[in-house]
C-alpha positions in Angstrom: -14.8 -16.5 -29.2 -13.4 -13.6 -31.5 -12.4 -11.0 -28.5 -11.9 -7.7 -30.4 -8.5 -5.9 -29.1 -7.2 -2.2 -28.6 -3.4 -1.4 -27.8 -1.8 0.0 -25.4 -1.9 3.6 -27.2 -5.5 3.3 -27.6 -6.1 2.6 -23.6 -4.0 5.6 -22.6 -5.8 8.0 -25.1 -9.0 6.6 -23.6 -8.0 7.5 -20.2 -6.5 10.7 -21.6 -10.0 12.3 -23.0 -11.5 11.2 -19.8 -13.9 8.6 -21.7 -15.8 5.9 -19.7 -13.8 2.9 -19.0 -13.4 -0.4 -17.2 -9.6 -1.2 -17.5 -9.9 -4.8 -15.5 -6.7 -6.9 -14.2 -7.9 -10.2 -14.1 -5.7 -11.9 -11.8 -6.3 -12.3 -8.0 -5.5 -9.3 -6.3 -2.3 -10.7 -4.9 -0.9 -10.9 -8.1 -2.3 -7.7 -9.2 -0.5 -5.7 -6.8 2.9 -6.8 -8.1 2.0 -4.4 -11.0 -0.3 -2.3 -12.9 -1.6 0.8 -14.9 -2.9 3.4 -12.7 -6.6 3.5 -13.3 -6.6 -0.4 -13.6 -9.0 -2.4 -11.3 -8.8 -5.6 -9.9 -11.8 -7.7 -10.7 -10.2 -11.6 -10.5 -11.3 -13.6 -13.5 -13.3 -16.2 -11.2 -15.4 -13.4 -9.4 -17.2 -11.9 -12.5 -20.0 -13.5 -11.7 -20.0 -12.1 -7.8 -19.1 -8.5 -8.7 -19.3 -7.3 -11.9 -23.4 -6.4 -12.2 -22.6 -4.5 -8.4 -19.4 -3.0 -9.2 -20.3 -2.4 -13.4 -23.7 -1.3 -13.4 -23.9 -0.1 -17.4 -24.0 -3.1 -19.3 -22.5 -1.6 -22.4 -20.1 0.3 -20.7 -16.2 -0.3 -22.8 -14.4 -3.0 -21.1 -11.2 -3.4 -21.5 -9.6 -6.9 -20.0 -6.3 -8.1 -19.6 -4.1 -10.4 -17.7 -0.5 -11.0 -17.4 0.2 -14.0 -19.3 -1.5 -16.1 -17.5 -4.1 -17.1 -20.1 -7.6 -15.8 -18.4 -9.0 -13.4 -21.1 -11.2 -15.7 -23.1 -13.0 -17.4 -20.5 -13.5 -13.9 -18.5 -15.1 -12.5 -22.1 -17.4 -15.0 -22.1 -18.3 -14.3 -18.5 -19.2 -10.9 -19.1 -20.9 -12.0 -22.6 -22.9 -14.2 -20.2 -23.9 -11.5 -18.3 -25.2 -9.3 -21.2 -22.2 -6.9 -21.6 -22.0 -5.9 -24.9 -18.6 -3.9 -25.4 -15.7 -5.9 -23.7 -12.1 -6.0 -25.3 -8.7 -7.1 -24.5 -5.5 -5.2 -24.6 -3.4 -6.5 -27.1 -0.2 -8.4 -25.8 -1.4 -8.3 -22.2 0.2 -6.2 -19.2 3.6 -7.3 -21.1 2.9 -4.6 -24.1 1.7 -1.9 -21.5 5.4 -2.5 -20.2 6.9 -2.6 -23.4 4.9 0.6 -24.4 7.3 2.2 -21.7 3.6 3.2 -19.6 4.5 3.3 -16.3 3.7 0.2 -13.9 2.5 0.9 -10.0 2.5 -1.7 -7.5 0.0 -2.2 -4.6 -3.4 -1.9 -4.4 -5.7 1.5 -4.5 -2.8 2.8 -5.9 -4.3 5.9 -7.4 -6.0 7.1 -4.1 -2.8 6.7 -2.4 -0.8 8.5 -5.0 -3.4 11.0 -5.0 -2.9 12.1 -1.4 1.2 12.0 -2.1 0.0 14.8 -4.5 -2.2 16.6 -2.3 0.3 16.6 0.7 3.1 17.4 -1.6 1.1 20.8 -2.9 -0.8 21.8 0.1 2.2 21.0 2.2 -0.2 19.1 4.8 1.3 19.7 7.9 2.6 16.3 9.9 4.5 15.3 13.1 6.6 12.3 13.6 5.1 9.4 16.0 8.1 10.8 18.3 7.1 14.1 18.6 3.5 13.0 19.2 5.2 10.7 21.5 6.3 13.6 23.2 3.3 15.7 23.3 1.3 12.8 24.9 3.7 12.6 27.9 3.8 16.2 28.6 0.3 15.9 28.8 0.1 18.3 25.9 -3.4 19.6 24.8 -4.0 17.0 22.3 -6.6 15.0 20.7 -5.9 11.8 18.3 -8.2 11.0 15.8 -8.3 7.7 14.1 -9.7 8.2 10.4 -9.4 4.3 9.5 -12.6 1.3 9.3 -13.5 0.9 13.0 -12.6 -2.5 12.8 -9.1 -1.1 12.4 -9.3 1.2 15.2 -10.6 -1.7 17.4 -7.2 -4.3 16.2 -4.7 -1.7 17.1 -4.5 2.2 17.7 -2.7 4.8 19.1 -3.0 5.1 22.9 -5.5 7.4 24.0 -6.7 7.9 20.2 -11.0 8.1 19.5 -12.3 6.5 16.3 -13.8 8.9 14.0 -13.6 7.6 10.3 -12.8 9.8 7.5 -15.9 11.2 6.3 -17.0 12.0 9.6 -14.3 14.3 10.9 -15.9 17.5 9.9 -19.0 16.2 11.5 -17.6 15.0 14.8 -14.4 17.3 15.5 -16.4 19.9 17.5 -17.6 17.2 19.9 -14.4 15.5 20.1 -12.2 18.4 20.1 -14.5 21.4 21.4 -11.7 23.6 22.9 -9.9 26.0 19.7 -6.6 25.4 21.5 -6.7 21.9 21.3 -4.0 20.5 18.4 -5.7 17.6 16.5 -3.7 14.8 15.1 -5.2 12.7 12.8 -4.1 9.3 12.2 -3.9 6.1 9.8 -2.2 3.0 9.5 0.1 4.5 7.3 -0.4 7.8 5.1 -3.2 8.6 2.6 -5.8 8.9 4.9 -4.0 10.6 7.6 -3.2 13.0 4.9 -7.0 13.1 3.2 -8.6 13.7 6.9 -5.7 16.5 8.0 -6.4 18.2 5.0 -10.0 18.0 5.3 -10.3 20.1 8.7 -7.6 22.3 7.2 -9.9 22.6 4.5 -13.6 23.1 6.1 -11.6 25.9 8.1 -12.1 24.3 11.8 -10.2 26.7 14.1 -8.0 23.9 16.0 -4.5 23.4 14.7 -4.6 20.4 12.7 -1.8 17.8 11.6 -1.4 14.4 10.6 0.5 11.6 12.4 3.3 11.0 9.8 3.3 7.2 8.7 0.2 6.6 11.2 0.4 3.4 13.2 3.5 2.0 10.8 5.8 4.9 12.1 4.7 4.3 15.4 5.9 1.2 15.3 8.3 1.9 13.2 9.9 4.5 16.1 9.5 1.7 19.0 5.9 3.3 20.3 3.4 0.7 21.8 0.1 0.8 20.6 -3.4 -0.4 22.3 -5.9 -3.2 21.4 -9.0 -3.8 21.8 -10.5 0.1 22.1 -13.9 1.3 21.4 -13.6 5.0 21.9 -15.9 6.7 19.2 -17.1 10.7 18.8 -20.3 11.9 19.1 -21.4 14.7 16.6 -20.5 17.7 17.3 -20.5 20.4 14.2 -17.7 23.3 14.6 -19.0 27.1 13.9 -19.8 26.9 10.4 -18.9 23.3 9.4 -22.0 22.9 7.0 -21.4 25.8 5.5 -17.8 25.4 4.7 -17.8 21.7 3.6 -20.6 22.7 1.2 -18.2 26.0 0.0 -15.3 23.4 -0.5 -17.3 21.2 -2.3 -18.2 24.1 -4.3 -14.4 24.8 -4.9 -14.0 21.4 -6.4 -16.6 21.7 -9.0 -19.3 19.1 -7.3 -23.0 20.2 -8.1 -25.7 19.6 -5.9 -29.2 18.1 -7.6 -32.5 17.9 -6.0 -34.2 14.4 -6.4 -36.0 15.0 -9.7 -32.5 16.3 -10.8 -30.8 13.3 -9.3 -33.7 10.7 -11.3 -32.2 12.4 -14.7 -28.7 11.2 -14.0 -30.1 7.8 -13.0 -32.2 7.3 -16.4 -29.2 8.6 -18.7 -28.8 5.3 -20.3 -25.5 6.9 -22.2 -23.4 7.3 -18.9 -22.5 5.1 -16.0 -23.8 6.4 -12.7 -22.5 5.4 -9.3 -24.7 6.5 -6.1 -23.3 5.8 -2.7 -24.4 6.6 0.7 -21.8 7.9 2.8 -22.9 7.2 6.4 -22.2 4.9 8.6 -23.2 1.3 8.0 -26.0 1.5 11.2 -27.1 4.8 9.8 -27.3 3.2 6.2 -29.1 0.5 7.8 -31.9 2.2 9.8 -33.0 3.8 6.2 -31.4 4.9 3.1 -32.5 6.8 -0.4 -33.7 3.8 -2.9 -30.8 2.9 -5.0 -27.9 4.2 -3.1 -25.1 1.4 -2.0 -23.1 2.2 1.3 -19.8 3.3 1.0 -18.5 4.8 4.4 -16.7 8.4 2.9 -13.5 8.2 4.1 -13.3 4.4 2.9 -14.6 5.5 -0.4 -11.9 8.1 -1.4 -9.1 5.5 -0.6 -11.1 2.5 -2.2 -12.8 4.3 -5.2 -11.1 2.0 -7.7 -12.8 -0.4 -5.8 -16.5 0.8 -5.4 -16.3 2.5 -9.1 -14.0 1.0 -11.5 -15.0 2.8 -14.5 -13.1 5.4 -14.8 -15.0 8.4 -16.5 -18.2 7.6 -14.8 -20.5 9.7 -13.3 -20.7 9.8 -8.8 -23.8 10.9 -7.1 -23.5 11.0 -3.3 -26.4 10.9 -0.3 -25.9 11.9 3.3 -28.9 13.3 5.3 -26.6 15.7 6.7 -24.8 17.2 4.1 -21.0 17.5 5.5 -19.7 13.9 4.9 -21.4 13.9 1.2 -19.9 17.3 0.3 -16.2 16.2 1.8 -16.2 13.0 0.1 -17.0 14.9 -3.2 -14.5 17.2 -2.8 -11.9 15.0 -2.9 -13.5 12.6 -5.6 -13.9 16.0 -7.7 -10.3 16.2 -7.3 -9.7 13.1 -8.4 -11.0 14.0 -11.8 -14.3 12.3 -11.2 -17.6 14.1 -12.0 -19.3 14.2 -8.9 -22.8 15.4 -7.8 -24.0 15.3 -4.4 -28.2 14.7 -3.7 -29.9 17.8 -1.5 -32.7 16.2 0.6 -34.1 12.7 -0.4 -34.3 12.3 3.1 -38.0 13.1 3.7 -39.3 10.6 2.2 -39.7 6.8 2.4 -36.4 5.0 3.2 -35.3 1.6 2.7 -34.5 0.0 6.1 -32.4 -3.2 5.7 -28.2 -3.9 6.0 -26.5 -3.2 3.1 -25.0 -5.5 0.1 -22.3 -7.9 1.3 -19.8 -9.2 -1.6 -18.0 -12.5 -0.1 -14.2 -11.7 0.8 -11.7 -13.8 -1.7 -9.8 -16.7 -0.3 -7.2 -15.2 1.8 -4.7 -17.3 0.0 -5.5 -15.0 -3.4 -5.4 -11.8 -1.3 -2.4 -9.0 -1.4 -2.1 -8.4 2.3 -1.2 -4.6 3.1 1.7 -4.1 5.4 -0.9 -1.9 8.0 -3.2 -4.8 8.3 -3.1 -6.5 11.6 -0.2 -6.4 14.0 2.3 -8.7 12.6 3.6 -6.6 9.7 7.9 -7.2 9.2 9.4 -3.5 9.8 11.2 -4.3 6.3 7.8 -4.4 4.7 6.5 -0.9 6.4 9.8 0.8 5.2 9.3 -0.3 2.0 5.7 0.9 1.3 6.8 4.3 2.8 9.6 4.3 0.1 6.8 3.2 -2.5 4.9 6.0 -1.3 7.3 8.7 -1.6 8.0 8.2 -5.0 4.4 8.0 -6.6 3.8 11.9 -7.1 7.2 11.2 -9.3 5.6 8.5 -10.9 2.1 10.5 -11.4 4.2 13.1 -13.4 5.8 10.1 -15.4 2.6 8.6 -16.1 0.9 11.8 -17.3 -2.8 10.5 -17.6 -4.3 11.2 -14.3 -6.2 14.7 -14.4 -5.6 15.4 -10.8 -6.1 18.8 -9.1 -5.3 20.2 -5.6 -7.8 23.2 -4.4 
């Protein structure tokens, strides 16, 4: 099979002019996260056939495949060819020639989420307190809430003592409930950074009157400073909107240049053959499941901004987002608007007929090809947490190095 190539150059002009493009690391993810270009995504050679109609949804959308050295690009072409994609290349000499291009390399997974919110904390000065001071706060008895922005699953394997489960997307939403006295200080924690820094800056953002500040180095630097955290908890918030949450997620959404369609609006985007288009629900998965717009995926919000590379690996592509309430869509398009992508969020859809059903389930990899994160579980070395935070310190250096990501801070 003749596999037509583009260089190095080429890619990075693509990304540059903000074209559409799948730049796809073919190697299991573990391997993937020793190295790779920024808007690279990890889609393992052997899983094409499982994910690429779900997570590549134009068939002639420019594909751009490589590997690094390992020999997978011709069998993945024909994969794809299989499939009917029309437009599928490989980089010429392999992640080896991005290197030798002098391109800068980044490590890990979701890499330019998480350099992302380096950037925004690093402009916006997000405000943060160590897990000592919170420490502190807690056994003064301090008028405090904790909120836990990460998967509920998450929450439930290990959280700060004390600490109520309210993923990402919904803290606008929920913070009223949870936090309904103005003089309470709200900390909002992770497992380790970015979404301790996204969710902060959210409330800071939507204008909430409580002080608001992330836990520095979530549950890592509480372990990191000798804290003990709790297991098994199932604490959740109710909704509870603050004075004027709507209306300020919708004006910071506005801020960060995301337009809101009606449905007839919303059906022109979806037949534009010429662009790729991306529609997730927000919600919860039981919200998702009780009824959802035709044609949406679910995507919890918070998840999304930290996993986009994930749920949309085209970079370029279009995002249209659904939430019957409005808040969680309009946050989670701010910060994907920031991110450079152009993103629309749907006004109504709701009063119609919904599809009831769970959503779509891609099986996991074998563990044995997966990059396991130093937040995941409990058995993390304390080597391997100070390491990712030295990682992570040094990527809004490395954005300004790279050049290509388009990034803005409101």
């Amino acid at each position: 099979m003749n596999i037509p190539s583009v260089t190095p150059s080429q890619v990075r002009k693509l990304l540059l002019m903000r074209a559409e493009l799948a730049l796809l690391d073919l190697r299991h993810e573990a391997a993937f996260a020793t190295g790779h270009p920024l808007f690279a995504a990890n889609m393992a050679a052997g899983r094409i056939a499982l994910e690429a109609e779900l997570r590549l949804p134009r068939k002639d959308v420019p594909i751009v495949l490589y590997d690094g050295g390992e020999g997978l690009v011709a069998e993945a072409a024909a994969r794809f060819a299989s499939l009917g994609y029309r437009d599928v290349r490989q980089l010429e000499g392999g992640l080896a020639a991005w290197r030798k291009a002098g391109f800068e390399i980044f490590i890990d997974v979701n890499s330019y989420a998480k350099a992302f919110g380096e950037l925004v904390e690093h402009r916006r000065h997000t405000p943060s307190l160590a897990a000592e001071e919170v420490a502190a706060l807690m056994a003064s008895e301090a008028n405090i809430r904790i909120l836990d922005v990460r998967r509920p699953d998450e929450y439930t394997t290990m959280n700060i003592p004390g600490s109520v489960s309210v993923p990402g997307a919904e803290l606008v939403l929920r913070a009223g409930h949870v936090a309904p006295d103005a003089s309470t200080t709200i900390v909002v924690n992770c497992a380790g950074r970015t979404r301790s820094i996204i969710g902060a800056q959210s409330l800071i953002n939507a204008g909430i009157a409580n002080k608001v500040v992330a836990l520095r180095n979530g549950t890592m630097g509480w372990t990191l400073a000798d804290q003990t955290l709790e297991h098994g908890a199932d604490r959740s918030g109710g909704v509870g909107l603050f004075d004027g949450a709507r209306e300020r997620a919708r004006d910071v959404a506005y801020r960060a240049g995301v337009k809101h369609v009606n449905s007839d609006e919303a059906d022109a985007l979806a037949s534009d053959a010429t662009r790729t288009l991306y529609r997730f629900d927000v919600r919860p998965v039981e919200e998702y499941t009780a009824g959802h717009v035709a044609g949406f995926r679910h995507y919890p919000g918070g998840q999304l901004v930290q996993e986009i590379d994930m749920a949309a690996p085209v970079r370029g592509a279009r995002i249209l987002l659904t939430d019957d309430k409005g808040v969680r869509a309009d946050m989670t398009a701010s910060w994907l608007a920031q991110m450079a992508f152009d993103v629309y969020v749907l006004d109504g859809g709701y009063d119609r007929a919904l599809e009831a059903g769970a959503p779509q389930v891609v099986p996991k990899p074998d563990p044995s090809h997966r990059y396991r994160r130093p937040y995941e579980g409990i058995t993390a070395s304390r080597e391997a947490m100070q390491a990712y935070f030295d990682w992570e310190y040094g990527l809004v250096e490395q954005l300004r190095r790279d050049g290509t990501h388009g990034f803005f801070v409101i």
